[in-house]
C-alpha positions in Angstrom: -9.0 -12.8 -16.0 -9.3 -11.1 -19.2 -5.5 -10.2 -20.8 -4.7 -6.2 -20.5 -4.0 -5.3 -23.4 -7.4 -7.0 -24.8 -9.2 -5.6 -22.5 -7.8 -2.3 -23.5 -8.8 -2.8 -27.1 -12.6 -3.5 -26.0 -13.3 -0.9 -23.8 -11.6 2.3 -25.1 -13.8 4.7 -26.8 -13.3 4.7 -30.2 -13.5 8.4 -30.5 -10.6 8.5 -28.2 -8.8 5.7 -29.8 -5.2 7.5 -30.4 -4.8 9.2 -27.6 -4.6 5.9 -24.8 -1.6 4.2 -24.0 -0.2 1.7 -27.4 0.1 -1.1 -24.9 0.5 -3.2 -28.3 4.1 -1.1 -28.8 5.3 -0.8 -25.6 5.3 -4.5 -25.1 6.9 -5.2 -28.9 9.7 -2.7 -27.4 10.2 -5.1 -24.2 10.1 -8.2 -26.4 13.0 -6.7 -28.7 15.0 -5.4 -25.6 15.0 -8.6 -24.6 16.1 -9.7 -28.1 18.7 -7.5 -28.4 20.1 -8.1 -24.7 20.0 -12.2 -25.7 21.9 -11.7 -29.1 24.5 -9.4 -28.1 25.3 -7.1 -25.0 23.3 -4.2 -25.6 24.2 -1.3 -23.2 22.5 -1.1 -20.5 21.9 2.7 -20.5 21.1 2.6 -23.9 17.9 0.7 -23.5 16.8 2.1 -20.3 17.4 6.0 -22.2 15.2 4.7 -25.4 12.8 3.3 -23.3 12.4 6.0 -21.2 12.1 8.4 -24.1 9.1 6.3 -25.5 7.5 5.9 -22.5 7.7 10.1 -21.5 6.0 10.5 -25.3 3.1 7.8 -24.3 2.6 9.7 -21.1 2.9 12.9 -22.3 0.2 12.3 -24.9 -2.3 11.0 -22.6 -1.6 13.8 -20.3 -2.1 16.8 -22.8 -5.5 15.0 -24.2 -6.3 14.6 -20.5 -5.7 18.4 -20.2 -7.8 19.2 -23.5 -11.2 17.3 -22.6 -10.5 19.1 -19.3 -11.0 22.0 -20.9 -13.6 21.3 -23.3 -15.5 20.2 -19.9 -14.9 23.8 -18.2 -15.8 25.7 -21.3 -19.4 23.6 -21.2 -19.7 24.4 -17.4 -19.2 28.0 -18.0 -21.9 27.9 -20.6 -24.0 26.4 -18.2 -23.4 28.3 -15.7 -24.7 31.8 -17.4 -27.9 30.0 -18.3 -28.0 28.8 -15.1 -28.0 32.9 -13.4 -31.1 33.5 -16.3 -32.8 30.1 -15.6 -33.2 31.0 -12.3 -34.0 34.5 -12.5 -36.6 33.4 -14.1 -38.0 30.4 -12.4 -38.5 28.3 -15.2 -39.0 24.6 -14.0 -39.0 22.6 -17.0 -36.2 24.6 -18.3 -34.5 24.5 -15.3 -35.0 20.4 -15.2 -33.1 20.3 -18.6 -30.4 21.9 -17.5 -29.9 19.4 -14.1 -29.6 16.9 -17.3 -27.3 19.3 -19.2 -25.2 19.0 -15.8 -25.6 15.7 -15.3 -24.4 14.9 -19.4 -21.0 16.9 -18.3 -20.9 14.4 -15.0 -21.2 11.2 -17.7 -18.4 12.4 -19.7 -16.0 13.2 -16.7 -17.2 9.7 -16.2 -15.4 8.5 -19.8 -12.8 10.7 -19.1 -11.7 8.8 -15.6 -12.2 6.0 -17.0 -9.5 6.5 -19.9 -7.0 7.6 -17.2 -7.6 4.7 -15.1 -6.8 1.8 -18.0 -3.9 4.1 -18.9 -2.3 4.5 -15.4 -3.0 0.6 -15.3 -1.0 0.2 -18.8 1.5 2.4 -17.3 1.8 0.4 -14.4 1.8 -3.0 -16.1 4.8 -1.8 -18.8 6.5 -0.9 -16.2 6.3 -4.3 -14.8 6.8 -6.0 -17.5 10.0 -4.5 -18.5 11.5 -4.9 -14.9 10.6 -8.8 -15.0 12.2 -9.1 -18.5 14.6 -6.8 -19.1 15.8 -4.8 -16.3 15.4 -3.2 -12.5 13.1 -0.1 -13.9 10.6 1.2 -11.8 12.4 2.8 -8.9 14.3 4.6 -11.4 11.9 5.7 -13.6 8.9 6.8 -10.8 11.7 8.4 -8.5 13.1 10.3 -11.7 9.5 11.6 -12.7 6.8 11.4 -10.1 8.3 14.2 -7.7 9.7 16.4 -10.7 8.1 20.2 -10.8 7.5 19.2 -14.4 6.0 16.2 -13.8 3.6 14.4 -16.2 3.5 10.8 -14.4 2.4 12.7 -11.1 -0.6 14.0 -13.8 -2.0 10.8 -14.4 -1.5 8.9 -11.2 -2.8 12.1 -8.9 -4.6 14.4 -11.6 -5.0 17.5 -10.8 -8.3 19.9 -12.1 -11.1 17.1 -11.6 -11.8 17.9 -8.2 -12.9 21.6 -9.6 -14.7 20.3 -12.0 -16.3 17.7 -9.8 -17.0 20.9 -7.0 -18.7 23.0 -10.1 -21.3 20.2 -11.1 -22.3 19.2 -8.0 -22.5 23.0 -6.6 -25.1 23.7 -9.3 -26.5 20.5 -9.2 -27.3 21.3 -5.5 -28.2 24.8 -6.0 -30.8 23.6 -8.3 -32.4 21.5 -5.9 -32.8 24.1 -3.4 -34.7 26.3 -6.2 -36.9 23.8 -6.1 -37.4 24.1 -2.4 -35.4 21.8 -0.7 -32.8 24.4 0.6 -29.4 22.8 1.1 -26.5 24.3 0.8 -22.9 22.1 0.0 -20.9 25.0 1.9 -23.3 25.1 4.8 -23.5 21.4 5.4 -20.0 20.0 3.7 -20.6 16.2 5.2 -24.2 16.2 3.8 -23.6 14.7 0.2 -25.3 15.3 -2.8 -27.4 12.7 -3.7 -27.3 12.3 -7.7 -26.2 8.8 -8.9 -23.9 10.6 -11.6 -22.0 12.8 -8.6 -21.8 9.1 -6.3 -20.4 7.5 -9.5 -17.9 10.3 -10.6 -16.6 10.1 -7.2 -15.7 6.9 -6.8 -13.9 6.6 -10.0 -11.7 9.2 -7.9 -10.9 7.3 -5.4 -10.7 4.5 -7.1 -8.0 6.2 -8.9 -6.1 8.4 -6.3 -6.4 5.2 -3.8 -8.8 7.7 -1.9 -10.6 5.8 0.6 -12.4 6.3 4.1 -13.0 4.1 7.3 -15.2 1.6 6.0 -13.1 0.7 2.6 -10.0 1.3 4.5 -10.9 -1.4 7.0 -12.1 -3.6 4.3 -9.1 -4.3 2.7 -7.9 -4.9 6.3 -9.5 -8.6 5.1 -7.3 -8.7 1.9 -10.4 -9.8 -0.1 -7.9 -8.1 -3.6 -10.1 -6.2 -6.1 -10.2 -7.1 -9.3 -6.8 -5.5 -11.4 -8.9 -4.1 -14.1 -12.4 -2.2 -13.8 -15.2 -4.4 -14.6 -19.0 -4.4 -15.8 -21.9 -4.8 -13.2 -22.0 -8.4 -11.7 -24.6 -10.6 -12.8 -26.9 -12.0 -10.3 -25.0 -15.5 -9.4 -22.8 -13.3 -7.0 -26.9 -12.5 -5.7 -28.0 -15.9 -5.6 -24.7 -17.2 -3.3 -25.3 -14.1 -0.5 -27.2 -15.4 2.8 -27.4 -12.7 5.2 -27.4 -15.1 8.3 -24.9 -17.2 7.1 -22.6 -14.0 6.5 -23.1 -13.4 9.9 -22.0 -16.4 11.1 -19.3 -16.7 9.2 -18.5 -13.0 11.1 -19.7 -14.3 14.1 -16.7 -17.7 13.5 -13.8 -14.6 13.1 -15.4 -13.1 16.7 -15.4 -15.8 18.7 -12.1 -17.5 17.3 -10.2 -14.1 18.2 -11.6 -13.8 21.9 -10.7 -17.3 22.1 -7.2 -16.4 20.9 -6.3 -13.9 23.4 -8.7 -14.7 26.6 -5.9 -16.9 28.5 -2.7 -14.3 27.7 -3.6 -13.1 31.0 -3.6 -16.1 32.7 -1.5 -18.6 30.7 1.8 -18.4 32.8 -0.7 -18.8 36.0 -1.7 -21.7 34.4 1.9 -23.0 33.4 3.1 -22.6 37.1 0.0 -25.0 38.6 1.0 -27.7 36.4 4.8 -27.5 37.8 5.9 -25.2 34.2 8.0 -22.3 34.6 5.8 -19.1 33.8 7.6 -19.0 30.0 6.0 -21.6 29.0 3.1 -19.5 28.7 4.7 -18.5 25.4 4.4 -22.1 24.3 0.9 -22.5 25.4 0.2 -19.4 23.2 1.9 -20.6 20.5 0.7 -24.4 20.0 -2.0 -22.6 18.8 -0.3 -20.7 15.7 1.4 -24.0 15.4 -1.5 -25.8 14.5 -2.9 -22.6 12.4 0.2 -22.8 10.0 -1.3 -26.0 8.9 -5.3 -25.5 9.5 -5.6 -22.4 7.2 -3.9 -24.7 3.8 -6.5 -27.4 4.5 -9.3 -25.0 5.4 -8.5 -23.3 2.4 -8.1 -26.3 0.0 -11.9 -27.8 1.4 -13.1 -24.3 0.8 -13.4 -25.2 -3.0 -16.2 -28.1 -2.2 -17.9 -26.3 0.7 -18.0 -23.9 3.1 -20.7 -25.3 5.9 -18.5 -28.5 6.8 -15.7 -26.8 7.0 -17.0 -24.8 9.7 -18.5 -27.2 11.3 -15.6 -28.9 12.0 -13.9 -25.9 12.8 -16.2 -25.8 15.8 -16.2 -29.4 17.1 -12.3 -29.4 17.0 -12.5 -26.1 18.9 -14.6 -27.2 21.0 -12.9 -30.5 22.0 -9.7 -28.0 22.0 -11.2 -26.1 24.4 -12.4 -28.8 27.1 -9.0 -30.4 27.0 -7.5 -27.1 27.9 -10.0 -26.6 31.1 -9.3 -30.3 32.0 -5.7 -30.1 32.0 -6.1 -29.1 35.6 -7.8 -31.4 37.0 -5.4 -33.5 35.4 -2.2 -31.6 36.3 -0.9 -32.2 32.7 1.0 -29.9 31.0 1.0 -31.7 28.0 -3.0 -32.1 28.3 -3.2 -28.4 28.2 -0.6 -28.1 25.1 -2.6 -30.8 22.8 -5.9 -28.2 23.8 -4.5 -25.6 22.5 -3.2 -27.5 19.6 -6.8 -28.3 19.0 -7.6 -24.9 18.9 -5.5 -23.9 16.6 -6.7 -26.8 14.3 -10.0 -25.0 14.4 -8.7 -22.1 13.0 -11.2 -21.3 9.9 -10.5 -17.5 9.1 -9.3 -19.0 5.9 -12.9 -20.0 5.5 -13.9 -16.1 6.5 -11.8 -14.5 4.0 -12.9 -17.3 1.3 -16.7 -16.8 2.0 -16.8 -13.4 1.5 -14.3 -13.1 -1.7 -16.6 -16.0 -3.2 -20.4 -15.6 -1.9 -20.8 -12.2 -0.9 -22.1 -9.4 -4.0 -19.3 -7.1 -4.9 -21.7 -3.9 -4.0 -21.4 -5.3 -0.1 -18.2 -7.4 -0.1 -16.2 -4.4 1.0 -18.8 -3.9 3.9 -17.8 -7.5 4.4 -14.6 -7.4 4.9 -14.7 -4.2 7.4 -17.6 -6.3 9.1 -14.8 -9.2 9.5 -11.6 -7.3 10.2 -13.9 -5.4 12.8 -15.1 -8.9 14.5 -11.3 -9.8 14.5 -10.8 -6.1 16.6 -13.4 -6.8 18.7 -12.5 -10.2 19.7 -9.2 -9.0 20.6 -10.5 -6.5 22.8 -12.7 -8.6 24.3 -10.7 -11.9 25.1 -8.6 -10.5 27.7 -11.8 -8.4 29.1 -14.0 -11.9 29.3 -10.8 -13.1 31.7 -11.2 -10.2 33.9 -15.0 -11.4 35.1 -13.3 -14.7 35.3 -12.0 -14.3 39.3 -14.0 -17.2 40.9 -13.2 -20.6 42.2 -15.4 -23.7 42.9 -15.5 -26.9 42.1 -18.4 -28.6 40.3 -18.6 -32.8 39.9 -15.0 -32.7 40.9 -14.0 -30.3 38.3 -12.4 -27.1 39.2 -13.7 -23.8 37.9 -11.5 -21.1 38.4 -9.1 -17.9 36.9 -7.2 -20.7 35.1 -10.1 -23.0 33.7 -13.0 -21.2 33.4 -11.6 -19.3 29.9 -11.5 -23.4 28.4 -15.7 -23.9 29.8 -16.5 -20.7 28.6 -15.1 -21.0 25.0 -16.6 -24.7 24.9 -20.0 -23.3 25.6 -19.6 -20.7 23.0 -18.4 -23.5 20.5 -21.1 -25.6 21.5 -24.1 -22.5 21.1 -22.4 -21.6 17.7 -22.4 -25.5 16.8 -25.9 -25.7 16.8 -26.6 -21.9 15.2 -24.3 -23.2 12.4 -26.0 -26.2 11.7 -29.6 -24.6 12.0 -29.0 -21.5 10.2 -25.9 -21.4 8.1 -27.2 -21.9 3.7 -24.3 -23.8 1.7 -24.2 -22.2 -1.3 -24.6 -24.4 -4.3 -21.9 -26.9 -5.5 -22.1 -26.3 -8.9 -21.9 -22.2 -8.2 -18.8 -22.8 -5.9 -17.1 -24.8 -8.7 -18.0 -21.5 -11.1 -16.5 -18.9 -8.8 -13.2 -20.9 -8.8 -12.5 -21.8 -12.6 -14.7 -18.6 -14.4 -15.8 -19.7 -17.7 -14.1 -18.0 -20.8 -16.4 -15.7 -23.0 -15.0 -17.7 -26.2 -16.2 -21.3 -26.1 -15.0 -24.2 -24.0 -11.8 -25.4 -22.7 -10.6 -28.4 -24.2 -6.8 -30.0 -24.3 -5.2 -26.5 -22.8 -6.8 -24.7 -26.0 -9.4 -22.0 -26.0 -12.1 -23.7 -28.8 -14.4 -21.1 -30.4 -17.2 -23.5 -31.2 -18.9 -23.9 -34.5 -19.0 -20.3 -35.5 -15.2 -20.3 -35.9 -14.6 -19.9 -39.7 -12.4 -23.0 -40.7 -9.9 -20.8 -43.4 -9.3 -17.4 -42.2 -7.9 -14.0 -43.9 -4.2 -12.9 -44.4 -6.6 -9.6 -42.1 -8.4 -12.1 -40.0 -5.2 -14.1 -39.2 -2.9 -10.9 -38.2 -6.0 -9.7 -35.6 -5.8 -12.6 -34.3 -1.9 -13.1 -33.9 -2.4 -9.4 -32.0 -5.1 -11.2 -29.8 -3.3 -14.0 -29.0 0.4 -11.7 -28.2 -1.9 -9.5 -25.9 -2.9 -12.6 -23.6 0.4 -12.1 -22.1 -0.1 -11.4 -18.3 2.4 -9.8 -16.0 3.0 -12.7 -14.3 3.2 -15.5 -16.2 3.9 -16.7 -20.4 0.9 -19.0 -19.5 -2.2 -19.9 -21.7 -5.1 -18.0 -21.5 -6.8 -21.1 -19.6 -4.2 -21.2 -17.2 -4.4 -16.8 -16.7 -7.8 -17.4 -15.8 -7.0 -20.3 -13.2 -6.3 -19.7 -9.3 -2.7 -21.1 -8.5 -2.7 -24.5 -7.7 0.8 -25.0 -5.4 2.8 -22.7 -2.9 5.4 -22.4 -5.2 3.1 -21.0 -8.1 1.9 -18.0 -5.4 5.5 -17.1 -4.6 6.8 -17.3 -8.1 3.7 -14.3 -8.5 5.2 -12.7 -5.7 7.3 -9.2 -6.8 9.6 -7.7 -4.7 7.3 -5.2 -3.3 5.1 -7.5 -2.3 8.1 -10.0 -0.5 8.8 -6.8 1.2 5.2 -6.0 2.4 4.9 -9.6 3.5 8.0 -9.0 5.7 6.5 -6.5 7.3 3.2 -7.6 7.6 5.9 -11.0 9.7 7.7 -7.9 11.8 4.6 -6.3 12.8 2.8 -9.8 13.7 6.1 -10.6 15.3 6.3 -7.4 17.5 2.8 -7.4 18.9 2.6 -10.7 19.8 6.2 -10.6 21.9 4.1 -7.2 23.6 0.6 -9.1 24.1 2.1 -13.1 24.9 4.8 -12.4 27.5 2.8 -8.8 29.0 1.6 -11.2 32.0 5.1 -12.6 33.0 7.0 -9.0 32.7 4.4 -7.2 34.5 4.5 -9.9 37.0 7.9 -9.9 37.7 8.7 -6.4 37.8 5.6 -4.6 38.8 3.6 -7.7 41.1 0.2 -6.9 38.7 -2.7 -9.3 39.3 -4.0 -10.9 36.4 -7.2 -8.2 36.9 -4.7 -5.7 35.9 -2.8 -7.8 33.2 -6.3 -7.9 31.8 -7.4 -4.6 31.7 -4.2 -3.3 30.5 -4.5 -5.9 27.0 -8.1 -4.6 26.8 -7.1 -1.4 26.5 -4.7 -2.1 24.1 -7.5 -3.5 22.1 -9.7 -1.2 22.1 -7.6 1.2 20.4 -7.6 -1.1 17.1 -10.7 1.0 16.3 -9.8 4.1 16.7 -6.4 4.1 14.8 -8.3 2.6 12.1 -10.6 5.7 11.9 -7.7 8.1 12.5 -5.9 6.2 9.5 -8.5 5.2 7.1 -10.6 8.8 7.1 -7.4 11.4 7.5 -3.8 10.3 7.2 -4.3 8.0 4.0 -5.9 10.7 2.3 -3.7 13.4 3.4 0.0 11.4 2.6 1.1 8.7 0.7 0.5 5.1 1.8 4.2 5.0 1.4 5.0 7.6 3.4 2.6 6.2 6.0 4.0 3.1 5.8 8.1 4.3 6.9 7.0 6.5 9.6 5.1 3.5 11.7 7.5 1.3 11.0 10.0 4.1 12.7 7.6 4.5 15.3 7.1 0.3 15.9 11.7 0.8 16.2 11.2 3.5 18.4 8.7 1.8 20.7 10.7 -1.2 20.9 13.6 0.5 21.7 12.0 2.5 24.4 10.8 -0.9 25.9 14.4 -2.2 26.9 15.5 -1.8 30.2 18.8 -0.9 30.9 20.3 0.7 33.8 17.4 2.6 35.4 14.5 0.9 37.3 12.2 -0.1 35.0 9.0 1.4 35.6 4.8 1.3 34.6 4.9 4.4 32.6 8.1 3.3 30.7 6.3 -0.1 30.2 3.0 1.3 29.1 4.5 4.3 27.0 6.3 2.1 24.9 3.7 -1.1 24.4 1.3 1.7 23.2 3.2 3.3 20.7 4.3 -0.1 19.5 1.3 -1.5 19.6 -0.7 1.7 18.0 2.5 2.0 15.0 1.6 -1.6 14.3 -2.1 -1.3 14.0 -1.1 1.8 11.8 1.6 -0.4 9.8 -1.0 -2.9 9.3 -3.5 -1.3 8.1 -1.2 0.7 5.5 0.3 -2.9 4.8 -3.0 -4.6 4.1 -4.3 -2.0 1.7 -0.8 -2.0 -0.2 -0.9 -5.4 -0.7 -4.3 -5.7 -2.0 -3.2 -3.3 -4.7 -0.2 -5.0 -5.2 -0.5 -8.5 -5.2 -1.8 -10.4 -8.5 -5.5 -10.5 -9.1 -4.6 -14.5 -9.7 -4.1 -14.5 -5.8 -7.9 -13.4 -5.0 -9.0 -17.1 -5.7 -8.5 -20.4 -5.0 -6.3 -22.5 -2.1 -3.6 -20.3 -2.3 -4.6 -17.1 -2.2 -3.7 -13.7 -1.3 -5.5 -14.2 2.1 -3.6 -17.4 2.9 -0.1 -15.9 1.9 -0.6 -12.6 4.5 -2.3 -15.3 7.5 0.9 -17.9 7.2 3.1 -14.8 7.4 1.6 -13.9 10.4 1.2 -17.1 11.6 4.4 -17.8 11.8 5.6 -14.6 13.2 3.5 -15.6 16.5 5.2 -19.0 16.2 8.4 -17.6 16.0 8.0 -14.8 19.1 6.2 -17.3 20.7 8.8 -19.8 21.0 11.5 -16.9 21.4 9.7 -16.4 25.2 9.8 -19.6 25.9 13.8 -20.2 24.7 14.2 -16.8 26.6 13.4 -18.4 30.0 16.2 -20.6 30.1 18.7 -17.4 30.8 16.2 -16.2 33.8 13.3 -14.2 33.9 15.8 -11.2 35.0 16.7 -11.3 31.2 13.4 -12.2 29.3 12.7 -8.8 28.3 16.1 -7.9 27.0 16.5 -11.3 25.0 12.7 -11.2 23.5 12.7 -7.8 22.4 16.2 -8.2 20.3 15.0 -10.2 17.8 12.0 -8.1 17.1 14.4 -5.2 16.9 16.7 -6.3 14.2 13.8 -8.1 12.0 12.3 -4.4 12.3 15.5 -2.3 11.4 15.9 -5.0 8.0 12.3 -4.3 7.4 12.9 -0.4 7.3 16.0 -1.2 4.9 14.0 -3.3 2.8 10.9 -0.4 2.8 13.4 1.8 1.7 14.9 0.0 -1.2 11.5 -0.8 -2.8 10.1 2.6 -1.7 9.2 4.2 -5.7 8.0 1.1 -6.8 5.2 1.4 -4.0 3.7 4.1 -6.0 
């Protein structure tokens, strides 16, 4: 990971040089502040006044500049635009091919132009940060002050206003020259036909990569967590090319699939099973759970083998699933309920989505690794959906060789067969990438020279005396490979975190908050999903049939929300905003679930696990794509990553709510609902506190 403020100093265009954010100043400010505060105590309101002054000046000057080239664009695009009225009057084709170009020159420099607005709401961003890690709480203050003012000049280069129009005039003319040259299209007639010119496709997604525009497909993408790079970067080179398999993408999907199906395919039949072994019906939240249990553990060592391979991995993964899910069938035949408990510990042993998330960060090109992602947050989806509908066909009973195939069982011999069939795809079809290339993706070489004794050396070339000019450049260098995060070297910036403690100490406040919710939410829909069998059981007789059908549903709305979210709602409120309604509508749904004086009924019961369940797909997908923005690019590699971090959160939520229904049915099943639904109510009120206290810095 290159150091901001260096990467500043390369890219900008020179032309342009005094007009970008002086990162170089801003941070000698934050490193005197803190001088100042250590020597003596300097008021508080004192430093956060001249700060903010010098700050509003950076901004301000960006933004008038920003205003200026905007101009200077407009004034070229009127020009154009009269020799565009003659051009065609006349039908001139090769004049009327220069002038595309003419257009296409303006779309280039709109190009430059969001570029310089991008590192600068980046510097902005990263000052910010900085001075709130060393000096004091400053970003709340400071974005609620500013970003919703009438006059504001923040909102201007975080949600700039006037290159939309300028966006709409190029690629109207662009189109309207194509249709003089017969291919009659019209951008008003047919608004969801784009334009296809590379320069327009470009332009536009340096705009949403800069409002945080997005639609379904990237939306669901960063569903995966698979965090972007912080800074903008060049076109990949062709390692990224070499690692990509097709089929062994797909069955790295294929492992997400089948792992989710096998997750939720005995909800509807786990307290069934409890009671046959002599159980009570809550234990059903323990038989659920062992498999979280086990998870909590699986994804760090998944994870940590990750860095040598992916293909073994996985193929354990499927063998311990596979013996998982033959112990679980057997436990009948058996009558153990401790049988069935060490199956499902099994499975959860299994669990390799830390392997899914890792393949596709690591071996997948960046052009398709947001396709990825969607691809594997969609498999996750459809699993889901489909467990619980797999159980519904599921209504038989034999036996076969004295084993017993029925309601109960038959989930355990299906998923072994599954295991088994994928076993030998995986071992057939699946390409391990190269060691060597794995070991690259992990530690990324520096541009300079080796690595040698914690010091970057710059090899022979290195001039052994250097310039009173020479040596002050290079004092700036080595002040700018300061990171956000950490005082560390610049060998250490560029290396994934190597402990648990190293990830949280990179973890801000807004991201401890996120992660908190992303626990709530987990912990709210699995209370809904895990006990849905026993409540609708005791106080509505449902057959498992129904149980089934009803969690199938559920499912299947995973989609839909996600299309809802992703195309309209993100891009017509803030995520922020987003983010504090579901989480009133996951209270309100919980609330609503209680029952407390009147008969409880069906439509109270499905009203309320709807909206719960549909606010926290909602909240989850605003979640995920806040803290993929949020977290440290540091966290997008290695055994600790981003990834791991979000699926121990929710790990352990399920561990939690799943152990809170099995506690819960010592007091009587009479009280389950009550007792289960308490604890997801307060952790869900503290997570809207917490929302609301780090609410401006989730700009």
């Amino acid at each position: 990971m290159v150091a901001f403020g260096k990467k500043l100093k390369e890219t900008q265009i020179q032309e342009w040089q005094g007009y970008y954010i002086n990162y170089k100043l801003m941070k000698r400010k934050v490193k005197n502040y803190v001088q100042q505060i250590e020597v003596s105590e300097q008021s508080r309101e004192l430093v956060l006044k001249d700060f903010s002054r010098i700050l509003d000046k950076q901004i301000e000057k960006i933004v008038l500049f920003l205003l200026e080239q905007q101009g200077e664009l407009a004034s070229r695009l009127y020009v154009l635009g009269q020799e565009h009225q003659v051009l065609v009057q006349k039908q001139d084709g090769s004049k009327l091919s220069e002038l595309q170009q003419s257009y296409r020159d303006v779309g280039r420099e709109l190009l430059q132009l969001l570029f310089f607005v991008e590192m600068n709401a980046i510097g902005v961003r990263k000052i910010l940060k900085k001075f709130d890690k060393r000096c004091y709480k400053f970003t709340n203050y400071y974005v609620k002050t500013r970003a919703n003012h009438p006059y504001s000049q923040l909102r201007q280069i975080f949600k700039h206003v006037g290159v939309s129009a300028v966006v709409g005039t190029i690629s109207r003319n662009l189109a309207d020259l194509q249709d003089n040259q017969g291919n009659y299209t019209s951008i008003y007639d047919h608004p969801d036909l784009p334009l296809q010119d590379p320069i327009i496709s470009s332009v536009n997604q340096a705009v949403d990569r800069l409002t945080n525009s997005t639609d379904f497909l990237h939306y669901l993408g960063k569903h995966g967590l698979i965090l972007p790079e912080e800074l903008p970067t060049p076109p990949e080179d062709n390692s990224a090319n070499e690692r990509y398999h097709l089929m062994s993408l797909l069955l790295n999907l294929a492992n997400a699939f089948l792992y989710m199906v096998n997750t939720y395919i005995i909800v509807p039949t786990a307290d069934d099973y409890s009671l046959s072994l002599g159980a009570a019906a809550t234990v059903c939240g323990a038989v659920i759970g062992s498999m979280a249990v086990a998870q909590v553990f699986s994804s760090v060592y998944f994870s940590a083998w990750s860095n040598k391979s992916y293909m073994k991995p996985l193929l354990f993964s499927s063998i311990v699933l596979l013996i998982g899910n033959t112990l679980y069938a057997l436990a009948y035949d058996f009558n153990s309920i401790y049988l069935l408990l060490i199956g499902r510990l099994f499975c959860g042993l299994g669990s390799a989505r830390a392997i899914n998330r890792r393949y596709i960060s690591d071996c997948v090109p960046l052009h398709l690794r947001m396709k990825a992602s969607a691809g594997f947050v969609s498999a996750s989806a459809l699993g889901m959906a489909c467990g619980p509908a797999v159980a519904c066909f599921l209504q038989t009973d034999f036996k076969l060789l004295k084993i017993t195939f029925n309601q109960d069982t038959l989930p355990g011999w299906i998923m072994a067969l599954a295991w088994f069939l994928y076993l030998l795809c995986l071992w057939t079809t699946f390409r391990e990438p190269p060691k060597e290339e794995i070991e690259d993706v992990l530690l990324p070489k520096t541009n300079s020279g080796q690595i040698e004794n914690g010091l970057v050396q710059k090899g022979i070339t290195q001039p052994l005396l250097l310039s009173a000019e020479d040596k002050k450049q290079d004092e700036d260098e080595d002040e700018d490979q300061d990171c956000d995060n950490s005082e560390e070297s610049a060998e250490e910036i560029q290396k994934p975190v190597t402990s648990i403690v190293s990830a949280y100490k990179l973890l801000t406040p807004s991201v401890k908050v996120q992660l908190l919710i992303y626990f709530m939410l987990k912990y709210a829909m699995e209370i809904l999903l895990a006990e849905s069998s026993v409540v609708t059981t005791y106080y509505f007789i449902w057959s498992t049939r129904n149980v089934a059908i009803f969690l199938a549903c559920l499912g299947l709305t995973v989609l839909p929300v996600n299309i809802l979210v992703g195309s309209y709602l993100s891009n017509m409120f803030e995520e922020r905003q987003v983010l504090l309604a579901s989480e009133i509508l996951v209270c309100l749904g919980i609330v609503l679930s209680f029952h407390v004086l009147i008969p409880y009924s069906v439509p109270q019961y499905v009203c309320s696990a709807l909206i719960t369940f549909v606010a926290a797909e909602v909240l989850e997908g605003v979640n995920l794509n806040l803290l993929s923005r949020l977290m440290s690019s540091r966290l997008s590699k290695g055994t600790y990553n981003g990834g791991l971090l979000s699926t121990e959160a929710g790990t352990l939520a399920r561990v939690f709510a799943d152990s809170t229904i099995t506690l819960a049915g010592y007091w009587g099943m009479s009280r389950l609902l009550n007792v289960t639904l308490l604890p997801s109510l307060f952790i869900c009120i503290f997570s809207i506190m917490a929302t609301c206290f780090t609410y401006n810095s989730l700009y």
